[in-house]
C-alpha positions as CSV (number, residue, x, y, z in Angstrom):
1,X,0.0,0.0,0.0
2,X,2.7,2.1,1.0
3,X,4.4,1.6,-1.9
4,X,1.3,2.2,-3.9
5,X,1.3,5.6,-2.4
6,X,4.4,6.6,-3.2
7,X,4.1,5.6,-7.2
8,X,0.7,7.2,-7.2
9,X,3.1,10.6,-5.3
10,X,5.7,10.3,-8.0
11,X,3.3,9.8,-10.6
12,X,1.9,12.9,-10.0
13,X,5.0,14.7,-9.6
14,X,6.4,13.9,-12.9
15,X,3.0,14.8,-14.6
16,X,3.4,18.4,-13.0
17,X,7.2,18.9,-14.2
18,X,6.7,17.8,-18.0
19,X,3.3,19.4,-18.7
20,X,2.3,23.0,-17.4
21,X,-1.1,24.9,-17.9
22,X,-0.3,28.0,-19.9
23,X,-3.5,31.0,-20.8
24,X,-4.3,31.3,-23.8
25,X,-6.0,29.6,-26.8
26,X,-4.0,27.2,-29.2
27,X,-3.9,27.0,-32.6
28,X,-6.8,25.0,-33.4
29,X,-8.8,27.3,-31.7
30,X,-8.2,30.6,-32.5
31,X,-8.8,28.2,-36.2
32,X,-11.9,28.0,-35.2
33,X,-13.0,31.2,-34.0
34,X,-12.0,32.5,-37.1
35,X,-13.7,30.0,-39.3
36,X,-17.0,30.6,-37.2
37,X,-16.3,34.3,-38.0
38,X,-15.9,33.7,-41.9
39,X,-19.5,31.6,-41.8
40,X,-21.3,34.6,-40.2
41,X,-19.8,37.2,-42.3
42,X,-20.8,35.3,-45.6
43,X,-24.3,34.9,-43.8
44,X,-24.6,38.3,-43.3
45,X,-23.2,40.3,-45.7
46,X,-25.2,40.2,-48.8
47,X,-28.2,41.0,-46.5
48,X,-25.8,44.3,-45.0
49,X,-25.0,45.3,-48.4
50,X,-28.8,44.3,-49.9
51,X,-30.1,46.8,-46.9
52,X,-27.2,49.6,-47.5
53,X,-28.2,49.3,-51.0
54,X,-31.7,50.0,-50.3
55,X,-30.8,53.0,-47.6
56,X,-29.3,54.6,-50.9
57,X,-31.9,54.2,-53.3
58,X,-34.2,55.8,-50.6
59,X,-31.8,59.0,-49.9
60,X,-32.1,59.2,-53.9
61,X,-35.7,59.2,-53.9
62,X,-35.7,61.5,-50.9
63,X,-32.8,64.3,-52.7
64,X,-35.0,63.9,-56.2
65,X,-38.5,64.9,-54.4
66,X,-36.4,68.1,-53.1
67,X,-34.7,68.6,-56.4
68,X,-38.0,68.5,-58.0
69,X,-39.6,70.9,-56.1
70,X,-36.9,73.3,-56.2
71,X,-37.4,73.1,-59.5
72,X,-41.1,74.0,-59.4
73,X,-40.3,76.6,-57.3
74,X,-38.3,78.2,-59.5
75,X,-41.2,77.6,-61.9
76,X,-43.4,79.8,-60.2
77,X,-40.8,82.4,-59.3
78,X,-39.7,83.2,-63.0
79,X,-42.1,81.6,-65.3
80,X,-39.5,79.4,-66.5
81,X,-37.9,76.4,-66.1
82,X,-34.1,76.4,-65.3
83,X,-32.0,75.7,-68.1
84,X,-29.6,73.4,-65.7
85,X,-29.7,72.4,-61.8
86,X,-26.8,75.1,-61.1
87,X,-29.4,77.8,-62.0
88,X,-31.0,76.5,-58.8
89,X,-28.2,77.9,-56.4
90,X,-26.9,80.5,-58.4
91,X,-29.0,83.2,-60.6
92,X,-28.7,83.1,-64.1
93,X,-27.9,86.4,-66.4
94,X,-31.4,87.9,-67.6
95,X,-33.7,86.0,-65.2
96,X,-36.1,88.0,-63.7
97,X,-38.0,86.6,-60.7
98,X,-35.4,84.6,-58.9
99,X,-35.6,84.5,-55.5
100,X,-33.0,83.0,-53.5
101,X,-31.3,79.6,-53.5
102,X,-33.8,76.9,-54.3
103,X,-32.0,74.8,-52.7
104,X,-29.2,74.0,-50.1
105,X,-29.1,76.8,-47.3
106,X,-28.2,80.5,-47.7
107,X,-24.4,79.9,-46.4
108,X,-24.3,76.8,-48.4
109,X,-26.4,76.6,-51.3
110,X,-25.7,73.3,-52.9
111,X,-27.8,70.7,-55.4
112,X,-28.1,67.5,-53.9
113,X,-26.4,64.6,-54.9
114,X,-28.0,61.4,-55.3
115,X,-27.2,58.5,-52.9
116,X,-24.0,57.4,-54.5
117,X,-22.7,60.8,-54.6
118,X,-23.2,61.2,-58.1
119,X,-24.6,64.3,-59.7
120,X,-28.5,64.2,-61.2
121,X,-29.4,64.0,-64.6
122,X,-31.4,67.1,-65.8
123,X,-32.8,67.2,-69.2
124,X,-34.9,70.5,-70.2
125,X,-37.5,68.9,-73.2
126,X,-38.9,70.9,-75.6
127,X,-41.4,73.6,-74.9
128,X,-44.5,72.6,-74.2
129,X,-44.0,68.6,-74.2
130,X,-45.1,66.7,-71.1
131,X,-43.0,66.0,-68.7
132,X,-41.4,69.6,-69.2
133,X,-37.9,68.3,-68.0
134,X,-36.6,65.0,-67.1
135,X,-34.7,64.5,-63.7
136,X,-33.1,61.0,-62.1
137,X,-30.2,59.5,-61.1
138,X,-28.3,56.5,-63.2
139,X,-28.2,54.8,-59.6
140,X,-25.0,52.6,-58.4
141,X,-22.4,53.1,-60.4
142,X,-20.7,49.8,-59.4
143,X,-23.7,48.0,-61.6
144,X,-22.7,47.3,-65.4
145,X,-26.2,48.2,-66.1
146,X,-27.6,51.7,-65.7
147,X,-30.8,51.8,-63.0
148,X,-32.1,55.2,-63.4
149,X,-34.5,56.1,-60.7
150,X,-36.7,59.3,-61.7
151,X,-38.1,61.8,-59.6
152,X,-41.9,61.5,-58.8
């Protein structure tokens, strides 16, 4: 028994000396952390960027509604259309009527951009054609087809 003891004591012993308990994570499972990371992020991100996508499209629609009545605005003020968005901010030579900037703020006066950052599309028709102009955006760029989205 006694001698059982002292095996079981030595045992022991050696077990501490040769193997110690360091923190930390191994290999294999900072592997796996990772990997689980990986899955989720090609779970969720075509739904983030399907969403961001959407959150632009919106702002466009939102930036063309103000856009548009700026534009009818300017209308009413000086009988006219504008010739091109700038005349919105700035007043063009031999316009009587204009008010003020149509759009942006007095400090600032600025046409909005569409979601992307990209400039709108303003296209003065012919006199007396319906619509009288045409306004939208050619939407993401990044697409290789063109999605215009027209004001409303």
């Amino acid at each position: 028994m006694i001698c059982q003891e002292y095996k079981l004591k030595g045992l022991n012993s050696m077990i501490n000396k040769n193997k110690t308990v360091q923190p930390g994570m191994s290999f294999i499972e900072i592997i796996i952390v990772i990997s689980i990371m990986a899955l989720f992020a090609a779970l969720a991100g075509p739904k983030l960027m399907s969403v961001l996508g959407r959150g632009k499209k919106t702002v466009t629609a939102n930036n063309l509604k103000v856009v548009a009545s700026a534009i009818q605005q300017y209308k009413i003020d000086t009988n006219q259309y504008p010739q091109k968005l700038e005349d919105l901010i700035k007043k063009p030579e031999g316009i009587s009527g204009w008010q003020e900037p149509y759009v942006g703020t007095d400090a600032n006066p600025e046409v909005p951009k569409d979601g992307w950052g990209q400039d709108f599309e303003y296209k003065l028709n012919a006199p007396r054609s319906t619509p009288a102009y045409e306004l939208y955006s050619k939407g993401d760029p990044d697409k290789a087809e063109e999605e215009r989205i027209y004001a409303k």
